[in-house]
N, C-alpha and C positions, 0 to 999 in steps of 0.2 A: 818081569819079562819086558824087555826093550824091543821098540819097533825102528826098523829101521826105514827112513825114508831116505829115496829115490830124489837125485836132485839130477838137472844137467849142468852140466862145466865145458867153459870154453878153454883150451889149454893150449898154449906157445910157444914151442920149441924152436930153437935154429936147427938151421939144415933139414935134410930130408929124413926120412923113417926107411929102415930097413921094410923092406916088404913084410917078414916075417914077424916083426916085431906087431904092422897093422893087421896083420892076420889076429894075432893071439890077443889085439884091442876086442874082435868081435864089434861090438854092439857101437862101435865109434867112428864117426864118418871122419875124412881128412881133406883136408884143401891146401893142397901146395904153395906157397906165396916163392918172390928168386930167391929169400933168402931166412925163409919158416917156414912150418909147419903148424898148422891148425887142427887140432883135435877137438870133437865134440860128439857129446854122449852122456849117457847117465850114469854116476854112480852112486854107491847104497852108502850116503853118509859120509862122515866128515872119513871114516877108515877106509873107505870105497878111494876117499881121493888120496889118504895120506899112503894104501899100498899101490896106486898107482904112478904117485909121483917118485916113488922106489924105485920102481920098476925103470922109468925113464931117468932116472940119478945110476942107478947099476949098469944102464948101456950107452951112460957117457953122455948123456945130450943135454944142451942148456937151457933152463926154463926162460920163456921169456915173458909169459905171463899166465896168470889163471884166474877165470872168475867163473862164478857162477852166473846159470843164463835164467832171466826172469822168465814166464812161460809168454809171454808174448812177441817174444824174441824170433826174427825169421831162423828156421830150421829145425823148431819147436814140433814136435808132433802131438 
């Protein structure tokens, strides 16, 4: 049996997010920049992020970057 751990990730998008799309994030805070999107939040493992980044390749948006956030990081709960 595998455990899955909980990480958080900071994620980089151009342009804005449809509303809907930050609804169905849940649990991921956003911070508008003129010309990205900041996504941050936790997901369950390396498959947490790989069907996330799907999900934002399916409605067309460009990554502009991803990392994971050390826990000392402001926005860290």
């Amino acid at each position: 049996m595998s455990v899955t751990t909980m990480a958080r990730y900071e994620i980089s998008v151009k342009g804005r997010l449809d509303p809907s799309l930050l609804n169905d994030l849940g649990s991921f805070e956003s911070a508008e920049h003129p010309a990205i999107t900041v996504l941050r939040g936790p997901l369950a493992g390396q498959e947490g992020l790989r069907q996330l980044l799907a999900q934002l390749q399916a409605r067309g948006l460009e990554l502009v970057e991803v990392r994971q956030l050390d826990s000392d990081e402001p926005g860290d709960g």
